[in-house]
Each structure stands twice: as structure tokens, then as C-alpha cells.
C-alpha positions in Angstrom: 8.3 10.9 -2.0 9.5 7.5 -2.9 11.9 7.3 0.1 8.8 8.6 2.6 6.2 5.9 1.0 9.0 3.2 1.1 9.7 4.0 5.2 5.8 3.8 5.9 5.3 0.2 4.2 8.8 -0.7 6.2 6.5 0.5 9.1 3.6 -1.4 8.4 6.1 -4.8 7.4 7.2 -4.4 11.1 3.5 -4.6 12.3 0.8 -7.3 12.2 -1.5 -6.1 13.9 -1.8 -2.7 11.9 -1.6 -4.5 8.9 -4.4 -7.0 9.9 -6.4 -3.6 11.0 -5.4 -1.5 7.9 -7.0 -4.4 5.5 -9.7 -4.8 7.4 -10.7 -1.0 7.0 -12.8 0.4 4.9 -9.7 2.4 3.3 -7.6 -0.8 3.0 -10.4 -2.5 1.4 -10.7 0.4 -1.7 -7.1 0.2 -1.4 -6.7 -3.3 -2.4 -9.8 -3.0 -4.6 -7.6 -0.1 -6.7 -4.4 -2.0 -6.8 -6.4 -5.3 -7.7 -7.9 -4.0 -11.0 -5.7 -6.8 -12.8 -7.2 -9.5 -11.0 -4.3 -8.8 -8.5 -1.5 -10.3 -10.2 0.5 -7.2 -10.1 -0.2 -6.9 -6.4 0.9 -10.5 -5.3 4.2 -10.2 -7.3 4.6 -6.8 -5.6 3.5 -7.7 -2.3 5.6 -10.7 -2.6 8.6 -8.9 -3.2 8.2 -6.5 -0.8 7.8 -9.6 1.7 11.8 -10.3 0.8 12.6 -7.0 1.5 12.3 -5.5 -2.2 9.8 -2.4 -1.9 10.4 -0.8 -5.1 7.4 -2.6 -6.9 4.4 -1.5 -4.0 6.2 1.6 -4.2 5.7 2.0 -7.7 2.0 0.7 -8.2 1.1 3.3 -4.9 2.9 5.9 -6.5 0.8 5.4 -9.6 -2.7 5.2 -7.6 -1.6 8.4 -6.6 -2.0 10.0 -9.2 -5.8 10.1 -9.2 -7.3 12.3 -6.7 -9.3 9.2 -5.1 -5.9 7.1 -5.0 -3.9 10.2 -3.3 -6.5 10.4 -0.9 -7.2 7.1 -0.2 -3.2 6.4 0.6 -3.1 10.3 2.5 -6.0 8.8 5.0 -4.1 5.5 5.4 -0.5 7.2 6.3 -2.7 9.4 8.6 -3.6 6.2 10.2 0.0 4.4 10.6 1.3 7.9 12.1 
């Protein structure tokens, strides 16, 4: 599962637009909300990572979201989305 979840945010890397569109979605907004529970540190340092090229951080903090119905959902209707 890793390798599939790190190929779709490769995906989404590679596209503005679809990001811009995927965070301005109702999903991408719970989505954000979810991974920001911290206060979002977690997220920039992750998100800033994965900007160099170093996934395994989102990867990780996704992974974990879903392990909740509502997270695994949330990130199955995204992937749905970017397909």
C-alpha cells in the first residue's frame, strides 16, 4: 500500500492545478483538518519534506488516518478523484 499512496502524492506533486482543486474540496478540507489535529506541525514538516522529494513522512501520517473508517474513506474518495 505504501508504494501505491507514495505514486499518487508523486501524482498530485506533478500537478498544480489538482492540488489547488483537491484543497479547495470539501474532502481536502477534512483532509487537512484530520492531519492538522496538532496545530499542523506534523503536516508542514511532512509536507515540507515531501516538497524535496522525501514522501515517507505524508505517507506515514495518511497511512495512520487510515486507519479510521472516516480517514480511509476520506483518502479512498480523494484517490478516486486524482484517477
Amino acid at each position: 500500500m505504501d508504494l501505491e499512496l507514495q505514486e499518487q502524492i508523486r501524482k498530485v506533486q506533478q500537478n498544480k492545478a489538482l492540488v489547488q482543486q483537491l484543497m479547495h474540496s470539501a474532502d481536502g478540507q477534512k483532509l487537512l483538518a484530520m492531519l492538522s489535529r496538532d496545530g499542523g506541525a506534523q503536516l508542514r514538516q511532512a509536507t515540507d519534506a515531501a516538497a524535496k522529494g522525501n514522501t515517507a513522512d505524508i505517507v506515514h501520517m495518511i497511512a495512520r488516518l487510515m486507519e479510521s473508517e472516516e480517514g480511509a474513506k476520506l483518502v479512498r474518495n480523494i484517490n478516486d478523484r486524482i484517477k
